[in-house]
Structure formats: C-alpha cells, structure tokens
C-alpha positions as CSV (number, residue, x, y, z in Angstrom):
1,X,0.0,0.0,0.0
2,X,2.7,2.5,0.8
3,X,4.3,1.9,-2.5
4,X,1.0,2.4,-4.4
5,X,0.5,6.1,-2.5
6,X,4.2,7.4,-3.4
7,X,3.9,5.2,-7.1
8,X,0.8,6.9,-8.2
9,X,2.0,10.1,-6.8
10,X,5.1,9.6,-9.0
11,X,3.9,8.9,-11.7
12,X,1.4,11.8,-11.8
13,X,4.5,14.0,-11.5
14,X,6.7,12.3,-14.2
15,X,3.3,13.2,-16.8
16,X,4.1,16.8,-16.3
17,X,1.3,17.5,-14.0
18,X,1.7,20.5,-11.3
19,X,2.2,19.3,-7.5
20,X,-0.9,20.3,-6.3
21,X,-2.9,18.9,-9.0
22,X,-1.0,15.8,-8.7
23,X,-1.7,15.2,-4.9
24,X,-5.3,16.5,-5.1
25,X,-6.0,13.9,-8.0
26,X,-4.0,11.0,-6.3
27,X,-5.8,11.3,-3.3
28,X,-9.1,10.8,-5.2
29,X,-7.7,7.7,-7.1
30,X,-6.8,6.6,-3.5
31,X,-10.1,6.8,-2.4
32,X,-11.5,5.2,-5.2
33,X,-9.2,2.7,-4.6
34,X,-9.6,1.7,-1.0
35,X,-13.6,2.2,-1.5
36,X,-13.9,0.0,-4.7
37,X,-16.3,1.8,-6.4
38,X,-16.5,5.4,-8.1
39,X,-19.0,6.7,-5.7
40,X,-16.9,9.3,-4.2
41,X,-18.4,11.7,-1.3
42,X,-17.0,15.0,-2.9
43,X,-18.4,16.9,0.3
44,X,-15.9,15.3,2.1
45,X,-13.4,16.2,-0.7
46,X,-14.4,20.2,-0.5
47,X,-14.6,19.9,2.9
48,X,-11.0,18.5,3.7
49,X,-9.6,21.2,1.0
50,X,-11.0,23.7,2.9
51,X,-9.6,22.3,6.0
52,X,-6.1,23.0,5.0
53,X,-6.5,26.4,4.2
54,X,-8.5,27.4,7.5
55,X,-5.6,27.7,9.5
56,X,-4.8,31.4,11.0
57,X,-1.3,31.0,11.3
58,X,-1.4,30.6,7.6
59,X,-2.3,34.2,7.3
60,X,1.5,34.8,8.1
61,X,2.9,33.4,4.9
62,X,1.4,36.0,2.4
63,X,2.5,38.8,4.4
64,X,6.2,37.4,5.4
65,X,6.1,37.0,1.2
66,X,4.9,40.2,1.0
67,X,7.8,41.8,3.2
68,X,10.0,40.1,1.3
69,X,9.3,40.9,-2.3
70,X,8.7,45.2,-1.1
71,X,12.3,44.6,0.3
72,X,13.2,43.4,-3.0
73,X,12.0,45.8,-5.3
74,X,12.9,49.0,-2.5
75,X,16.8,49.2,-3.0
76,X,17.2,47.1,0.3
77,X,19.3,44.3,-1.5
78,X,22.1,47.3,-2.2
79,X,21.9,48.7,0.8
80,X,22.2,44.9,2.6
81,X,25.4,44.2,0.3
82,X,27.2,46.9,0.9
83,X,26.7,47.0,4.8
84,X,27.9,43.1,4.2
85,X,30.4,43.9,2.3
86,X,32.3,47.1,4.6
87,X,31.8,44.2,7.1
88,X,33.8,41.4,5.6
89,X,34.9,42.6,2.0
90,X,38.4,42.5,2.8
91,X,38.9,39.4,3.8
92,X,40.5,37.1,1.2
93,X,37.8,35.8,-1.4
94,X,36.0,39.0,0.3
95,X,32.6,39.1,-2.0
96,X,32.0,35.2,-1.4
97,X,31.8,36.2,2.2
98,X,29.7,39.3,1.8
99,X,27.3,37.1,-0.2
100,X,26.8,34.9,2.5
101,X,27.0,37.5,5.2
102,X,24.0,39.6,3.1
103,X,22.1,36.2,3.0
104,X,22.0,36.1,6.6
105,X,20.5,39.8,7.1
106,X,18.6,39.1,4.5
107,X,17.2,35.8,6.0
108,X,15.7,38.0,8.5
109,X,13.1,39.6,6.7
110,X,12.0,36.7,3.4
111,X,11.6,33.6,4.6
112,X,12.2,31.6,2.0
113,X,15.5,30.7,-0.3
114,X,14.3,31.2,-3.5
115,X,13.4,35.3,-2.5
116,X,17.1,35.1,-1.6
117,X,18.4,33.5,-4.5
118,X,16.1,35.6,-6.7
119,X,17.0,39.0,-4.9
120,X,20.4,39.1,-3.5
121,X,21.3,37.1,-6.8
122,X,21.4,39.5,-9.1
123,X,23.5,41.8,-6.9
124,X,26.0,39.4,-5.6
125,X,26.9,37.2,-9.3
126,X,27.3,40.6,-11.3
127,X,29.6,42.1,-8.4
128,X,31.5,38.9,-8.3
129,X,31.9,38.4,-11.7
130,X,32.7,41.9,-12.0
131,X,35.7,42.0,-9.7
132,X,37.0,38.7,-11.0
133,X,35.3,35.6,-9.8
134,X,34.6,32.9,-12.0
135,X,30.4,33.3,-12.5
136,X,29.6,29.1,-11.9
137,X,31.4,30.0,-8.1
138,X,29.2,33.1,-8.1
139,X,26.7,31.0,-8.8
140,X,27.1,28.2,-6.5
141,X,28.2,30.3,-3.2
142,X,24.7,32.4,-4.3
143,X,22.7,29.1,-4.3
144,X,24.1,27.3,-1.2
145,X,24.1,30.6,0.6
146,X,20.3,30.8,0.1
147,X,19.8,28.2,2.2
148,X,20.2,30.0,5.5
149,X,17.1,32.2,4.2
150,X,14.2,29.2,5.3
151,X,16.5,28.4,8.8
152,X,17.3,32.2,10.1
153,X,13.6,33.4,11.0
154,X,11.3,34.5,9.7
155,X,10.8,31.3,7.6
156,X,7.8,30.2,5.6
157,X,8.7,26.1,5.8
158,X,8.8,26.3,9.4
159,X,5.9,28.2,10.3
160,X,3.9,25.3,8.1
161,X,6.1,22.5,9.5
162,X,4.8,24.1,13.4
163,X,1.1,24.4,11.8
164,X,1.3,20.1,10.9
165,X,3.4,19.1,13.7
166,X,1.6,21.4,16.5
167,X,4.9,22.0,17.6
168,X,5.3,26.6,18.9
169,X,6.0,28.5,15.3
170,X,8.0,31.3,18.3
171,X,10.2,28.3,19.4
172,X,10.7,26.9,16.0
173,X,11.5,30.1,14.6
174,X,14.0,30.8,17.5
175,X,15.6,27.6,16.9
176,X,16.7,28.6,13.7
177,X,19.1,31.0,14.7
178,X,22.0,28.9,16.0
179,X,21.9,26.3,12.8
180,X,21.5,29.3,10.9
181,X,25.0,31.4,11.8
182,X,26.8,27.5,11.6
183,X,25.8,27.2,8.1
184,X,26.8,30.8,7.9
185,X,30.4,29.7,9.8
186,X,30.4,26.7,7.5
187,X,30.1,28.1,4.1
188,X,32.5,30.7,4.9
189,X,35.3,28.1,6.0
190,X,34.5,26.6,2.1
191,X,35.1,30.0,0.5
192,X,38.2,30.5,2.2
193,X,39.4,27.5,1.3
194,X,38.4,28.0,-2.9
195,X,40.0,31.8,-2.0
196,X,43.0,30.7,-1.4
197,X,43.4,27.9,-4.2
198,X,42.4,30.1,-6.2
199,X,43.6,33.5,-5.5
200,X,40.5,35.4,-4.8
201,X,40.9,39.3,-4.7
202,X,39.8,40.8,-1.4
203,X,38.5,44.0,-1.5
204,X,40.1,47.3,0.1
205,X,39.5,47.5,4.0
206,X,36.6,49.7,4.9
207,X,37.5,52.9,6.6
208,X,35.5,54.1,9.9
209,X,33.9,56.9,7.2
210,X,32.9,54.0,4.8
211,X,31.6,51.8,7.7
212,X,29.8,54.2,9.6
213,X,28.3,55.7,5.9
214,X,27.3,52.6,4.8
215,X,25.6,51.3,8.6
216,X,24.0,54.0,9.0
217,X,22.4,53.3,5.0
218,X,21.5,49.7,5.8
219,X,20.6,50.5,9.8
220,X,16.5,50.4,8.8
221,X,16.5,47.4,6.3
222,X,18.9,45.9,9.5
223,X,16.0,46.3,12.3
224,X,13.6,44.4,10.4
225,X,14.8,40.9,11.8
226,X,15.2,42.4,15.3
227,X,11.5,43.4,15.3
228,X,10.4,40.1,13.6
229,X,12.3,38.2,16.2
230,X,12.0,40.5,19.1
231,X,8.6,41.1,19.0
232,X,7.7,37.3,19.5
233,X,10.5,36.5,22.1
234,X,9.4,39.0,24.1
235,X,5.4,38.4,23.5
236,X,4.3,41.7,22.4
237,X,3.1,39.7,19.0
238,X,2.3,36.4,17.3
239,X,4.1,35.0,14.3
240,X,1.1,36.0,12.3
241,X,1.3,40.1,13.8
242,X,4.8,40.2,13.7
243,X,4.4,39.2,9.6
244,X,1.9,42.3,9.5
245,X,4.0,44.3,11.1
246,X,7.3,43.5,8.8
247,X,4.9,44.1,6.0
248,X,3.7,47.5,7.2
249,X,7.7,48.3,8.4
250,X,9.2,47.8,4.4
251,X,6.1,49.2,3.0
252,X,7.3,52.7,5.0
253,X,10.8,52.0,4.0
254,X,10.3,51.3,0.7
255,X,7.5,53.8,-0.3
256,X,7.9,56.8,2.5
257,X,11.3,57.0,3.7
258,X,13.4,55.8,0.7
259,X,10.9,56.5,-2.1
260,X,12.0,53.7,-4.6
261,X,9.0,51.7,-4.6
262,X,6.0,53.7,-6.7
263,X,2.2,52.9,-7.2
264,X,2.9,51.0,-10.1
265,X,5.9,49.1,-8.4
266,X,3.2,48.5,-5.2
267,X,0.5,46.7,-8.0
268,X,2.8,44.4,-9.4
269,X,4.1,43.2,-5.5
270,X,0.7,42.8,-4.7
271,X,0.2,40.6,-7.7
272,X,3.2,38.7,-7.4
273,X,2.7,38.3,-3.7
274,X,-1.0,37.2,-4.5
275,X,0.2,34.5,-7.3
276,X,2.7,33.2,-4.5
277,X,0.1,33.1,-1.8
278,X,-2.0,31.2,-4.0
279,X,0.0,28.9,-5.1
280,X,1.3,27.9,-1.5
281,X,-2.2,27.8,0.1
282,X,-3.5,25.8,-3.2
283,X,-0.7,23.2,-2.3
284,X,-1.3,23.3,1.6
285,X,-5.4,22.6,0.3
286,X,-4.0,19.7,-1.6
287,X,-1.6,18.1,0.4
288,X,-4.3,18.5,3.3
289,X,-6.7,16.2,1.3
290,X,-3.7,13.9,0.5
291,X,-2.4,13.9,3.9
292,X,-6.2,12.9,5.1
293,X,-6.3,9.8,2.6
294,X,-3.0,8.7,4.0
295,X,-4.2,9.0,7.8
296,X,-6.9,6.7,6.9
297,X,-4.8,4.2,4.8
298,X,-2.9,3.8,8.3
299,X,0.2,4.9,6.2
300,X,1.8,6.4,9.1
301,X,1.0,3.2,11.5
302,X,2.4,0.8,8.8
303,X,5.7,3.2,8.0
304,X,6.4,3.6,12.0
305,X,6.2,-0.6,12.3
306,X,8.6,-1.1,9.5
307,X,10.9,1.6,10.5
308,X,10.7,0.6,14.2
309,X,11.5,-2.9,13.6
310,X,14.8,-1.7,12.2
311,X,16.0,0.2,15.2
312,X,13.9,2.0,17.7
313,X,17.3,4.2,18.5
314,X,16.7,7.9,18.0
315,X,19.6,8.6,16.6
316,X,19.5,5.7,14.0
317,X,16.0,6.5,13.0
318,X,17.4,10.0,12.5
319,X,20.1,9.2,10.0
320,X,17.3,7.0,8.0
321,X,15.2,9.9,7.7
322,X,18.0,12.5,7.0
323,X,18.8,10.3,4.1
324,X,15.1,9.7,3.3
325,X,14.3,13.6,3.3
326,X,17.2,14.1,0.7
327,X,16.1,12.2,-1.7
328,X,12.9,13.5,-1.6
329,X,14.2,17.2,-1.6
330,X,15.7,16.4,-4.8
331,X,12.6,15.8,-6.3
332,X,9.8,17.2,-4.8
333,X,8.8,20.6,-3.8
334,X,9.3,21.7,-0.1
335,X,6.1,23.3,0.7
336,X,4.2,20.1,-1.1
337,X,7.0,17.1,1.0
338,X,6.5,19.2,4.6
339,X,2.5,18.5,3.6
340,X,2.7,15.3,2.6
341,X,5.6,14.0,5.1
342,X,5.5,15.8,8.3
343,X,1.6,13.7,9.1
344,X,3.2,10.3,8.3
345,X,6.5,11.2,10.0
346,X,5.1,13.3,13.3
347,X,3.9,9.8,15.0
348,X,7.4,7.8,14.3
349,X,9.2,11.0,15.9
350,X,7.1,10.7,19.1
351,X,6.7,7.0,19.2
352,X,10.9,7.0,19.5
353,X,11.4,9.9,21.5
354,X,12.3,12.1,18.8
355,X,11.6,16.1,20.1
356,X,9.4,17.7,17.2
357,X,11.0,20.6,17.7
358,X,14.4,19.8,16.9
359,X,13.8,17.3,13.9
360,X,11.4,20.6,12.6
361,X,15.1,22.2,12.1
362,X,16.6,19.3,10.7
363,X,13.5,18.0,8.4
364,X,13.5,21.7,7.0
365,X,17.0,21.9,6.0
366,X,16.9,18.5,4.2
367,X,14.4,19.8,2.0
368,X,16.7,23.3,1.5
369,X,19.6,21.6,0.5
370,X,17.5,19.4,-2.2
371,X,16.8,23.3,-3.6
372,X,20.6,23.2,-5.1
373,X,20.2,19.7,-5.8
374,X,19.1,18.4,-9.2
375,X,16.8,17.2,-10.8
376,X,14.3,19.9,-9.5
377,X,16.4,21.7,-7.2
378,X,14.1,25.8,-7.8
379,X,17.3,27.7,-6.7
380,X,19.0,26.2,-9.8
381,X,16.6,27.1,-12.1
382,X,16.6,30.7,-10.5
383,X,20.2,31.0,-10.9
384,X,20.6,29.8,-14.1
385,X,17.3,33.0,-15.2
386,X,19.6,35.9,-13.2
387,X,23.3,34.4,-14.3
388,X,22.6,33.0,-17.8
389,X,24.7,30.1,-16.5
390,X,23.8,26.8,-18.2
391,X,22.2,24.4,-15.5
392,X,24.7,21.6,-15.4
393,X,27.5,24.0,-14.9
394,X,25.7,25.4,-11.9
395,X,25.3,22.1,-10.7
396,X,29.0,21.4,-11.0
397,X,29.7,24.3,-9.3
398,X,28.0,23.6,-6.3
399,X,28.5,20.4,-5.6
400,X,31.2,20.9,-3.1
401,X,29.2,23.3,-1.1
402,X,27.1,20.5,-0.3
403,X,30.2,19.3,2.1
404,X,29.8,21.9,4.4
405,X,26.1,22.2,4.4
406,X,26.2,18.1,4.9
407,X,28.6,18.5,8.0
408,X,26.2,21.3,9.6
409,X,23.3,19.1,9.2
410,X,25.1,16.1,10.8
411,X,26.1,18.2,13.7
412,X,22.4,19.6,14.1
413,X,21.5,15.4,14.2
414,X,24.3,14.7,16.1
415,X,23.5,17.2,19.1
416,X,20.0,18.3,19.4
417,X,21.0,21.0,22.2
418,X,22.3,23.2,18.8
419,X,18.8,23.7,18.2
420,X,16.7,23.7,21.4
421,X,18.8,25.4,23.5
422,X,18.0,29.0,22.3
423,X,14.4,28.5,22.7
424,X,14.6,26.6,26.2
425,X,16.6,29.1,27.3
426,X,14.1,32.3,26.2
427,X,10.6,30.4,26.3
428,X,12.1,27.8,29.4
C-alpha cells in the first residue's frame, strides 16, 4: 500500500502535471481505490480542502512573502550588500563572504530561499563576476548561501512545519538562529578555502567613514529581523502580527522614507505576492486532502512498524530519515514534502522519542539543501534565469558546497542541544 500512494504520486509527477494537482487527483484515485467503487463523497473532498486552508497562522505566509518581495524591489538588497560587504569585503575571497553575510540579514526579513536566491542574486553574481570571480562560483556560493534564508527566522517552511506538527512556530522560529549562523560559519570556512586555491581578490578595507556611511544606510533594512524576532520573544506579537507588522515596516521603507517603490511598483508586488500566496495555500489545500487519505490508509502506522523494527534508537532512525528527506528534496517541492511528510512522519518521531522541535530544524534543512540539488532543485533554475549560466554547470559548481552544508546538518542530528537550547533558554 505505501508503495501504491508514493507510485501513483510519481507517476502523476513524471506526466508533467503540477504538484498540487497531482496530490489532489492521487488522493481521489486513492479513495476510489480503497472504496472499490466510483462513488466518491466530494463533500468530504471540499470539505477536507477547505480544511487545509483554515488555519490562522497561515495568514503569516502572504504577508512574510509580501515583506519580502517590497524589500526586493525598494533598493534594500544594495543597501544589505554593501553594509555586508564594509563588514567582511576584505577578507580574502572577500565578496563570497559578503554574499553569505548579506544572505544572513537578509534571511531575517524573506523567509524563503528562493526570494534570496532571486533578490540578492542578481547583486552578488554581477559584483562577483565583475571583480573577477569565475560566474559558476558566483553561482554556487549564491545558491548554497540561500539556504540559510528558510532556517534564520522568519521562515515560511517552518511556520507550516509548526502548523502540521503542532509544535510553537516562536520556538521553532527561534531555533533557527543557531543552525542558521553554523551554516553561515560553515560556508564561509569553504570560501576561504576556494579563496585561497584560487587567489580570490579581497576588497580594500573599509575605513571608519565607509563603515559608519554605509551602517548607517543599511541600519533600517537591518532592524527588520530584530522586530520580527523581538517582537515574538518578548510576546508583544504572534508570528502572524509580527508578519503584519514586517509588511507594514518595508512598505514605510520602501515607499515613505526611501521613495524607490511607486504605485505601479506597489500593484505588481501585490500581484506577485498574491500569485505566490496562491499557489502555496493551493498546495497546503491539496496536500491536506492527501495527507487525510493517508491518515486513513494507516500509512503512518504501517511506516512507524517497519521503520521501528529496524532500530527503535533515536539517533539511527534520524540518520534514516535525513537520508530519506534528501532524496525526496531532490525531487519534490518543499512546501508540497512538509504537507505530505510531516503527518506520516510526526507519529514515528514521538513514538521513538524524537523532540518535534528539533527534527522541525533538521527535516527543513533536508528539503533546503534538495533546492541546489538536481533534478528539480528551484534555486538552480533561479540562478541559471539571473546568471545566464547553463544548469549543469551550476550544478557542478556547487557540488562541493554540499560538504559543508552536509557537515552542519550532521552536527544539528548529532546534538540536538544546537537547536533547542536558544528557545529553552528564552521560552524555558
């Protein structure tokens, strides 16, 4: 039975047919299947759509997206690189750090990896190239970079991982911040390292003119994580206000104080931020109705036994699913695996002793690492529209950046205290 749910699902994908359509129409062959007969009750259908869009939290992804893309189009991306790069420009291989020090601020205010990839893209590959850096490195250090976006709160994956596991979206957003500054830590080591064999330029050293010029420039853009993040540790919002209130906060930066963002600019965000929302919530709808069929199938109940009777050690079950998760991050879309996966995989977790929390941090990072990871890896894609870098060279390119993202992740699975000690310590 389990291999007829993922089969049919697979196949649906290989004809060409989008992931939401694909789950919503597998989940009806499913029930037609398990009920022998074509007399479906499409009440029930409706119904359990419906279910997986009434869900308040949910309200924070269009407005997180909408922060996001008004910091995109109003100049914040310049003003984010070159506070990043006064900051660490001159060190050896100086831009690759920049790019992944301006991924980091600009973590704090998207959400998700492909905004990053998208936005600081275009800034950080044509700076690189321009000073000298071969444009597939630019690429790759761009893409694997982009990963800290979804970890780093705010962050679209977890806030929909908290809404299927029940687990706090404050806590799991706070958790981030630890993996999220070692992935940093990480990918900087690796850029060193091509610096040197290389011979990477470093840029000049800031003076205390520059710095101060360019801090005081990005000091706005730079307080948007610290309300985000602040506001919910300290209580004086939800997830879903603080979104509001990140929206409302670049829509004053963008269109009041710096004046880059005009009424035509403000339509087309709130279209593009309305096609996004869309398409996410159409996908949560989906999955929802999916995630029901294989509730009822006992798919969870029969994947727990089978897993269990492996090893019932945490730690073992861990590393099975870390290499699970990867495959299916290489194939499958993350917002459509966290619907589909985190139902079947939330009983196993607790069954072995597993804390949600902490295998939130790890199941989401899995699915961000499949982004740079063919076949279907988006970030690719997004690169290869911004760079005009073929694909497979891409690909190439940041293979090796998978070492150090690899070694974070088997040090988050390794020692759980990495990720739950920020928020036991602020939350208790």
């Amino acid at each position: 039975m389990v291999f007829l749910f993922i089969g049919i699902l697979i196949f649906l994908f290989l004809l060409g047919i989008p992931v939401a359509f694909g789950m919503g129409i597998g989940a009806v062959i499913l029930m037609i299947i398990s009920q022998g007969s074509l007399d479906i009750n499409f009440g029930i259908v409706a119904q359990r759509l419906l279910y997986g869009a009434n869900s308040f939290i949910l309200l924070s992804i269009p407005l997180f997206l909408l922060a996001g893309n008004l910091m995109n189009t109003g100049g914040i991306t310049q003003r984010i690189f070159k506070f990043a790069n006064v900051m660490v420009g001159h060190l050896r291989g100086g831009l690759g750090h920049v790019n992944i020090v301006a991924s980091i601020i600009f973590a704090g205010m998207t959400g998700t990896a492909v905004s990053d990839a998208a936005g600081l893209g275009t800034v950080e590959i044509k700076a690189m190239t321009d000073a000298g850096y071969d444009k597939e490195f630019s690429c790759a250090i761009t893409g694997a970079s982009s990963t800290i976006g979804p970890i780093i709160p705010p962050s679209v994956p977890l806030i929909i991982y908290g809404i299927l596991a029940s687990v706090s979206i404050g806590r799991l957003l706070v958790a981030g911040i630890i993996p999220g500054l070692l992935i940093a830590g990480a990918l900087m080591v690796m850029v060193s390292i091509y610096a040197k064999k290389r011979n990477y330029p470093r840029e000049k050293r800031a003076s205390f003119r520059e710095f101060f010029i360019a801090s005081k420039k990005a000091f706005l853009p730079c307080m948007t994580p610290v309300i985000i993040v602040g506001g919910i540790i300290s209580g004086i919002f939800t997830p879903t206000e603080a979104a509001a209130v990140a929206s409302l906060y670049a829509f004053i930066l963008g269109f009041i104080i710096y004046r880059e963002i005009s009424l035509a600019d403000l339509w087309k965000i709130v279209q593009k931020t309305a096609r996004d929302t869309a398409i996410i919530i159409f996908i949560v709808s989906c999955a929802s109705l999916y995630g029901w069929v294989l509730i009822r199938s006992r798919i969870p109940i029969i994947l727990m036994e089978q897993i269990t009777s492996i090893s019932t050690n945490p730690l073992i079950i861990l590393l099975i699913l870390n290499g699970a998760l990867l495959v299916v991050g290489c194939f499958m879309e993350t917002i459509a695996a966290l619907n589909i996966l985190v139902p079947v995989l939330t009983p196993l977790i607790l069954t072995v002793g597993i804390d949600p929390l902490h295998f939130g941090l790890i199941m989401v990072f899995n699915l961000m690492i499949g982004l740079i990871t063919p076949p279907f890896g988006m970030v690719l894609f997004v690169l290869n529209k911004v760079s005009g870098v073929p694909v497979e060279k891409i690909v190439k390119a940041t293979l090796p950046f998978l070492i150090p993202l690899l070694a974070v992740l088997l040090l988050m699975t390794f020692f759980p205290s990495l990720v739950t000690f920020l928020p036991d310590l602020i939350f208790g």
